[in-house]
C-alpha positions in Angstrom: 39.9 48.6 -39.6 41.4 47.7 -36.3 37.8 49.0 -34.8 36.1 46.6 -37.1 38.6 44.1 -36.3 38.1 44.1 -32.3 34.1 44.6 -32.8 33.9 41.5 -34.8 36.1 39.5 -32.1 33.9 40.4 -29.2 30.8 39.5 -31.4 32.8 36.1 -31.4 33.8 35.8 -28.0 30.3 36.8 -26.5 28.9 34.2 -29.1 31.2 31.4 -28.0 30.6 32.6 -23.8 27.2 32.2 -24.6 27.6 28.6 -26.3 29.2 27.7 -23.4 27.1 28.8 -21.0 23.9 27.7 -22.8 25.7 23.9 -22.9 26.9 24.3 -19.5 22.8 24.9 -18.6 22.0 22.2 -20.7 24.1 20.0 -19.1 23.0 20.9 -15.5 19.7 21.1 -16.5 19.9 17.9 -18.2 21.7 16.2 -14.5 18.9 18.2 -12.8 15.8 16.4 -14.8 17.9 12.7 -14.0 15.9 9.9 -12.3 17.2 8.8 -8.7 15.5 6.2 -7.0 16.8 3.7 -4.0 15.4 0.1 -3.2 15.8 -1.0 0.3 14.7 -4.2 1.9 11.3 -3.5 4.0 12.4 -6.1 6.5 16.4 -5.5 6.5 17.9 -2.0 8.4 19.7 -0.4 5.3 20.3 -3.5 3.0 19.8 -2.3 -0.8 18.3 -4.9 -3.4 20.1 -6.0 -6.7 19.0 -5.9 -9.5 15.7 -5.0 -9.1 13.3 -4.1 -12.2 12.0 -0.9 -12.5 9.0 -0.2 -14.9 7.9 3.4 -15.7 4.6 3.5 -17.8 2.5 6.8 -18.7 -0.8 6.2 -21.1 0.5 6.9 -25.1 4.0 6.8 -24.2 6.5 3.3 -24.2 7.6 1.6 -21.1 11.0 2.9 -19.9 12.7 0.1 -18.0 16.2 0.1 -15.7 17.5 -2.1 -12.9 19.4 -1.1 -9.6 22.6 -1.7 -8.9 25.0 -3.1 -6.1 24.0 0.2 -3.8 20.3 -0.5 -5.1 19.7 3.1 -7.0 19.1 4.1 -10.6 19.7 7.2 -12.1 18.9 7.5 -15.5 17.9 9.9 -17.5 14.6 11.7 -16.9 11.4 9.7 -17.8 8.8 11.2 -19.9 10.3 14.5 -19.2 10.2 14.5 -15.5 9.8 12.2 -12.7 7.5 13.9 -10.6 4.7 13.8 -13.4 1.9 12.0 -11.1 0.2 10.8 -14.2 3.5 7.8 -14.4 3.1 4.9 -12.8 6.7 3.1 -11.2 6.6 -0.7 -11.0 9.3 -2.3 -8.9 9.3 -6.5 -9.3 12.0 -8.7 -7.5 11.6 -12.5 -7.5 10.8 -13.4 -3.9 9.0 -9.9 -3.6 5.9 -8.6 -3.7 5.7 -6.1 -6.9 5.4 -2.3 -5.7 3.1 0.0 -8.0 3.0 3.3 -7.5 2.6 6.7 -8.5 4.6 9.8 -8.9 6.1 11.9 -7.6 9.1 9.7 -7.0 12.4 11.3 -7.7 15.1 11.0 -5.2 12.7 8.9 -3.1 14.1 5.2 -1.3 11.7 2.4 -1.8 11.0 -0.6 -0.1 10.5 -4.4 -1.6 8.5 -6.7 1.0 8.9 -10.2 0.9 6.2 -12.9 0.0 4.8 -13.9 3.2 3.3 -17.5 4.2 0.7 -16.8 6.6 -2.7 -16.9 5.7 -3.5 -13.6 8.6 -0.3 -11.6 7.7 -0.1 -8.3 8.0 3.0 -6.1 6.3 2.8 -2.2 6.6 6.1 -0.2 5.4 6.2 3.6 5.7 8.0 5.2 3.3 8.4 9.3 3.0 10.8 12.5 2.0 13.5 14.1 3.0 11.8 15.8 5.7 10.1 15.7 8.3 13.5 13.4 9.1 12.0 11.3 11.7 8.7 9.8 11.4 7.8 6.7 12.9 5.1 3.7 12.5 2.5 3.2 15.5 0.2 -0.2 16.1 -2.2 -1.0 18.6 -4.5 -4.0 19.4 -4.9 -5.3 22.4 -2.4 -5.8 25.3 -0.1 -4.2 22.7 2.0 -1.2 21.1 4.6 -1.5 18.9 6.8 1.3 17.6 10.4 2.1 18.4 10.5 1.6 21.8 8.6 -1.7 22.3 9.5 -3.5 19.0 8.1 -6.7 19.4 4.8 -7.8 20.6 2.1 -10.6 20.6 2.7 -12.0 16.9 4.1 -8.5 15.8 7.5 -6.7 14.8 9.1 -3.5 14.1 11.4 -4.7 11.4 13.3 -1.4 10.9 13.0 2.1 12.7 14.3 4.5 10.3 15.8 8.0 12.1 16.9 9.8 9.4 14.4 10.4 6.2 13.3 8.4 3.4 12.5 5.1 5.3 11.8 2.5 4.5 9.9 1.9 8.5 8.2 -1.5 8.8 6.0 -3.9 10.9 4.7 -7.0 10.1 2.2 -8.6 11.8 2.5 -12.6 11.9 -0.8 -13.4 12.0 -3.6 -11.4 12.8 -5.5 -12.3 15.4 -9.5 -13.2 14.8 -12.0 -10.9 16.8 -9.4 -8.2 17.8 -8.7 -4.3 16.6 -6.1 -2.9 15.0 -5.2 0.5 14.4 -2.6 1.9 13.0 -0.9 5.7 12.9 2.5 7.6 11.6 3.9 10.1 14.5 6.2 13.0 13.1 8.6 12.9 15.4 10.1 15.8 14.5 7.9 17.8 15.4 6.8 16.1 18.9 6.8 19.3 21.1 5.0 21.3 18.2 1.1 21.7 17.9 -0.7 22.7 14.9 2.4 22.0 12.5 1.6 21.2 8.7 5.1 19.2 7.4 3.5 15.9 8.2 0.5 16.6 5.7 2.2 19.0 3.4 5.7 18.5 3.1 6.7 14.5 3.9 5.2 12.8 0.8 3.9 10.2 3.1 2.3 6.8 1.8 1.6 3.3 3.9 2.2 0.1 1.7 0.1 -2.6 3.4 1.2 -5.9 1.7 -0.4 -10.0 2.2 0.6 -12.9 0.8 2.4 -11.4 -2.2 0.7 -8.4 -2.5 0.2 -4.8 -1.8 -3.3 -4.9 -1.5 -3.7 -1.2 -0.3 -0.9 2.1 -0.4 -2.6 5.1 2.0 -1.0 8.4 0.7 -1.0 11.2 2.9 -4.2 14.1 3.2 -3.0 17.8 2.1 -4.2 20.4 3.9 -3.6 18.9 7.5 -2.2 19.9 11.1 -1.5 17.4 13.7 1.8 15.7 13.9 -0.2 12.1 14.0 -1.9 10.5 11.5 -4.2 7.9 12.1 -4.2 5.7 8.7 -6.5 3.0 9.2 -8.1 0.2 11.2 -8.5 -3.5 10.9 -11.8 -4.6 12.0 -12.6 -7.6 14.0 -13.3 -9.3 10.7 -10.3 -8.6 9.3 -11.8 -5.9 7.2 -9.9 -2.7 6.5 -11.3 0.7 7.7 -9.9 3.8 6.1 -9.5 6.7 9.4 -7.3 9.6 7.8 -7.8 11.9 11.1 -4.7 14.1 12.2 -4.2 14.9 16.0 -1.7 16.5 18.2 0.0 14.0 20.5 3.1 15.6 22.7 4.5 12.1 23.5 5.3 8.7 21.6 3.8 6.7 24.6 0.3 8.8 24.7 -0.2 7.4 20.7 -1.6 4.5 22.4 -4.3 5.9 24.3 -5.3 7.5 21.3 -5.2 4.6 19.2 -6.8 2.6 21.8 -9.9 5.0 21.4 -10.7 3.5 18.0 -10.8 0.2 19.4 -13.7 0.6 21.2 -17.1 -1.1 19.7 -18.6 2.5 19.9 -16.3 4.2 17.6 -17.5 5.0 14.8 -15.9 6.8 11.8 -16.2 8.3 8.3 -14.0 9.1 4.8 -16.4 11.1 4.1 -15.3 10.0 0.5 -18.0 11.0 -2.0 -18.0 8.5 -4.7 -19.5 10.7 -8.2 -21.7 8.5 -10.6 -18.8 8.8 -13.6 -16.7 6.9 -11.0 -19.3 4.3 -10.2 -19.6 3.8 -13.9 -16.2 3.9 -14.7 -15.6 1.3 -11.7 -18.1 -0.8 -13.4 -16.5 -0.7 -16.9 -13.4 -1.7 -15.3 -15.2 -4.8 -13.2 -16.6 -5.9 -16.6 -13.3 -5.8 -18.2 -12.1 -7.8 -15.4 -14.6 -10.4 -15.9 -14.0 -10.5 -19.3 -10.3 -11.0 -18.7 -11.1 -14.1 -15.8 -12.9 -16.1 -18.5 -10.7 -15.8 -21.2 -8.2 -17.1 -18.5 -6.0 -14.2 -18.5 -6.6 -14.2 -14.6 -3.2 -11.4 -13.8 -4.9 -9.3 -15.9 -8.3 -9.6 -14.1 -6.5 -8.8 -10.8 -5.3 -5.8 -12.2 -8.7 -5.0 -13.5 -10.8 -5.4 -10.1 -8.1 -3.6 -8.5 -8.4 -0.4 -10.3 -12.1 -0.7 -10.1 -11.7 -1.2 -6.3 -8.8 2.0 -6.3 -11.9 4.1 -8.1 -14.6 3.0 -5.7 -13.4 1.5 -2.4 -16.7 0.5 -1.9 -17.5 -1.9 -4.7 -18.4 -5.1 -2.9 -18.6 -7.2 -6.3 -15.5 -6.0 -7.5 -14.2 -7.4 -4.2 -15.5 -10.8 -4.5 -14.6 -11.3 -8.2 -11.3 -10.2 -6.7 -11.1 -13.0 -4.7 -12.0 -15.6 -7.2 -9.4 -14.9 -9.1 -6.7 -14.6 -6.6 -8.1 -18.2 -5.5 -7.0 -19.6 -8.7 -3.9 -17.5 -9.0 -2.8 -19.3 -5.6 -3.1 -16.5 -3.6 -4.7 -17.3 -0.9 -3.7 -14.6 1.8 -4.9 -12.4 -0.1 -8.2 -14.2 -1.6 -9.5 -14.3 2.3 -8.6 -10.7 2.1 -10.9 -9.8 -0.5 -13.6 -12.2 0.2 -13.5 -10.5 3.8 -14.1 -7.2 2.3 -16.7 -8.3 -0.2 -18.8 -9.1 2.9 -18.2 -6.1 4.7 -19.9 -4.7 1.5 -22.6 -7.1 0.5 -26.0 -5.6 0.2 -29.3 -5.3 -1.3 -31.9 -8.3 -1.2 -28.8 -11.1 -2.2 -26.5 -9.9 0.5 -27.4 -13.0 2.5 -26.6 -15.1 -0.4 -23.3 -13.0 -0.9 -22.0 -13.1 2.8 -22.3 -17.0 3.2 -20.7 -18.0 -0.5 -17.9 -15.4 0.6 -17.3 -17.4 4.6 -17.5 -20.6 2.4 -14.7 -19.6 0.4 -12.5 -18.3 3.2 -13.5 -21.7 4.9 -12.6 -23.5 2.3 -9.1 -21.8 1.8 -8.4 -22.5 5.5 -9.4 -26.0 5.2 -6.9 -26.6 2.5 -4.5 -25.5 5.0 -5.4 -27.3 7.5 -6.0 -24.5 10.0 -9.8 -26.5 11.3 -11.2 -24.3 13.6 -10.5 -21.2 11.3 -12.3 -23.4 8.8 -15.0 -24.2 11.1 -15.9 -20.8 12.1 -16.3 -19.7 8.7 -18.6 -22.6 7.7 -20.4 -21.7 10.8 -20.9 -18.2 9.4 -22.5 -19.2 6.3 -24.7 -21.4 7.8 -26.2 -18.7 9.7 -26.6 -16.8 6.7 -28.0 -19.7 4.6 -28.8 -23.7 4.7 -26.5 -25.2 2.1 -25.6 -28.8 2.2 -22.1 -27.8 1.8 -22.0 -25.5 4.9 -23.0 -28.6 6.8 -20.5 -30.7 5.6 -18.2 -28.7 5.9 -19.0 -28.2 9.3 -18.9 -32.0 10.1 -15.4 -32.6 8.7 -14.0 -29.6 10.5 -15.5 -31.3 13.9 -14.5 -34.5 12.8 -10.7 -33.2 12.3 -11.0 -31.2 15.7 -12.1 -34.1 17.3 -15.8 -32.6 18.6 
C-alpha cells in the first residue's frame, strides 16, 4: 500500500515538474518570439522618436499596429508568429517624417525616421544594419569631395551621424545635388579593414541603404549574399540625376583609399551592369500593377497610385512608363522633389520610336516644377532640353520667360 502510495506521488510530482517546466518553456519561448524594434532620428546621434506608428501587414492576415515609447522601442508580442517572416512588411509614419516601408527580417533591429526635406536636389542616404559587423561606415564621392567619418562636411554635404557601435542608424544628406556631377556612393566594414576576402559584410550585417527626397524613400538597396570584399559599392547618381544601381564588392585596406575607388566610377568611361534579368511574368506583373496605378490616378485616389507605380517600379527597375506616371502623380500630390526624381528616370528609360516625344514632355515637366520655384536657370535648362528633342510652342515660351526672369 505504502508502494502504491509513493508510486502514485512520484507520478504526481513528475507530472507537476513537467507542468512547470513545459510553462516555464512557454513562457521563454513566448519572450523569445517578442517583437523589438528601436526608432532613431536619421539626422540626430542617438535621439529616439516618440510615439512613432508602427504598421505590420502580411497578405490574408490584419494589420498589427503599436507605437514607441519615450526610449523609442516596441516590444510586443510576436507578429504573425515571428518577426523575421520576410513576407511582412513594417511601416513606420511620424508626422514631419518621411514614412519607412520595409521588409523583414526586422527583430531587434534600430530604425531610422528622416525628415521631410525642402530642396528640390536633395539627397538623404541612412545606413542601417545588425549587430555585427559593429562598425560599418557610409562613403560619398563627387567631385573635389569625400565625406565619411573623417571629413564630415563637404561641398553642400553632411555626415549627420557616424555610428561605431552596430545597428546605426549612419547618415548623409546631400543639400542639393549638384547638376552635371557624379556621385557614388559605398558602405566600408570597418571591422574588418585589415582582412581580405571576409564574407560578414554580405552574409552576416543585414545591410540596407534608405535613400530618401522630398518626403520620400524613393529607393532602399539591401545587401547581395554570397559576397567577399569588405566594401560595397551601392550605387551611382548620374550627371542627370539618374540613379545607377553598382552592387560590386572590393577589398579596400584603408578608409582614405575608398575614394580612389569611388573616384573610378566617375569617369565618363565607366561603364557597369546589374546584370538583373527581368523574366516576362515580372514584366507582366509590372504591367498589371502600372494599370492598377492608372486606374487608381483617375479615380483620384492619387496615394494609392504612388503606391501602385512603385511596386511596379520595385518589380522591374526598368519600366520607364511606370516612372513617368510616377511623376504625374507625385506632381499633384505636391511632391515635387521627388516628381523631378521620377520624371529624370523616365528619361533615362524612354525608348522605342516615341522616346523623343517622351524625353522632352518629361524636361518640360521638371522645367516647369523649377519654375514654380523660382530656380530660372534650372528651369531654363530643362526647357532647353525639350526643345532639342522637339519644337513645341510651350518649350519656347518657356524658354523666353526664363531669359526674361534671368535678365538675358
Amino acid at each position: 500500500m505504502e508502494k502504491r502510495k509513493s508510486s502514485q506521488l512520484l507520478k504526481r510530482t513528475a507530472a507537476f515538474f513537467m507542468l512547470f517546466v513545459s510553462v516555464v518553456m512557454f513562457a521563454g519561448n513566448l519572450h523569445a518570439q517578442n517583437t523589438k524594434i528601436t526608432v532613431l532620428s536619421a539626422v540626430e546621434k542617438d535621439k529616439t522618436i516618440n510615439g512613432a506608428q508602427i504598421i505590420f501587414q502580411k497578405n490574408g492576415e490584419a494589420s498589427v499596429e503599436a507605437r514607441t515609447n519615450s526610449r523609442g522601442e516596441i516590444n510586443i508580442t510576436a507578429v504573425f508568429n515571428g518577426a523575421n517572416d520576410a513576407s511582412v512588411t513594417m511601416i513606420i509614419k511620424k508626422d514631419g517624417y518621411s514614412t519607412l516601408v520595409t521588409k523583414g527580417p526586422f527583430n531587434g533591429l534600430t530604425y531610422a525616421l528622416s525628415p521631410v526635406m525642402k530642396s528640390l536636389d536633395g539627397i538623404r542616404f541612412v545606413l542601417s544594419w545588425g549587430r555585427n559587423p559593429l562598425d560599418l561606415d557610409s562613403h560619398i564621392s563627387y567631385p573635389g569631395n569625400h565625406l565619411y567619418f573623417k571629413h564630415r562636411s563637404g561641398s553642400l554635404g553632411f555626415l549627420d551621424v557616424d555610428d561605431t557601435d552596430s545597428y546605426g542608424p549612419e547618415t548623409i544628406t546631400l543639400a542639393k545635388k549638384k547638376a552635371n556631377q557624379k556621385y557614388v556612393y559605398a558602405v566600408h566594414n570597418f571591422s574588418d579593414i585589415s582582412k581580405s576576402g571576409s564574407g560578414r559584410l554580405s552574409n552576416i550585417s543585414d545591410c540596407k541603404v534608405f535613400v530618401y527626397i522630398g518626403s520620400t524613400l524613393i529607393k532602399t538597396y539591401k545587401v547581395p549574399t554570397n559576397k567577399t570584399g569588405n566594401t560595397w559599392v551601392v550605387c551611382s547618381i548620374d550627371e542627370q540625376g539618374v540613379f545607377k544601381t553598382i552592387n560590386e564588392f572590393v577589398d579596400i585596406a584603408d578608409s582614405d583609399a575608398v575614394n580612389t575607388k569611388l573616384m573610378s566610377y566617375q569617369s565618363a568611361s565607366n561603364t557597369y551592369s546589374t546584370n538583373e534579368i527581368i523574366t516576362q511574368q515580372q514584366i507582366q506583373r509590372a504591367k498589371a500593377l502600372n494599370a492598377q496605378g492608372e486606374r487608381a490616378y483617375h479615380a483620384g485616389d492619387l496615394e494609392k497610385s504612388v503606391r501602385k507605380y512603385q511596386q511596379a517600379i520595385e518589380i522591374d527597375q526598368y519600366y520607364g512608363q511606370a516612372y513617368s506616371n510616377l511623376g504625374l502623380s507625385f506632381k499633384k500630390l505636391g511632391r515635387v522633389a521627388e516628381a523631378i526624381w521620377a520624371n529624370r528616370k523616365a528619361i533615362d528609360l524612354a525608348n522605342g520610336r516615341h522616346k523623343n516625344t517622351t524625353k522632352a514632355s518629361s524636361y518640360y515637366n521638371i522645367a516647369k516644377i523649377y519654375e514654380q520655384k523660382g530656380q530660372w536657370q534650372e528651369a531654363l535648362d530643362n526647357y532647353k532640353n525639350a526643345k532639342q528633342l522637339r519644337q513645341h510652342s510651350a518649350y519656347d515660351k518657356g524658354i523666353a520667360r526664363m531669359n526674361q526672369k534671368l535678365g538675358v
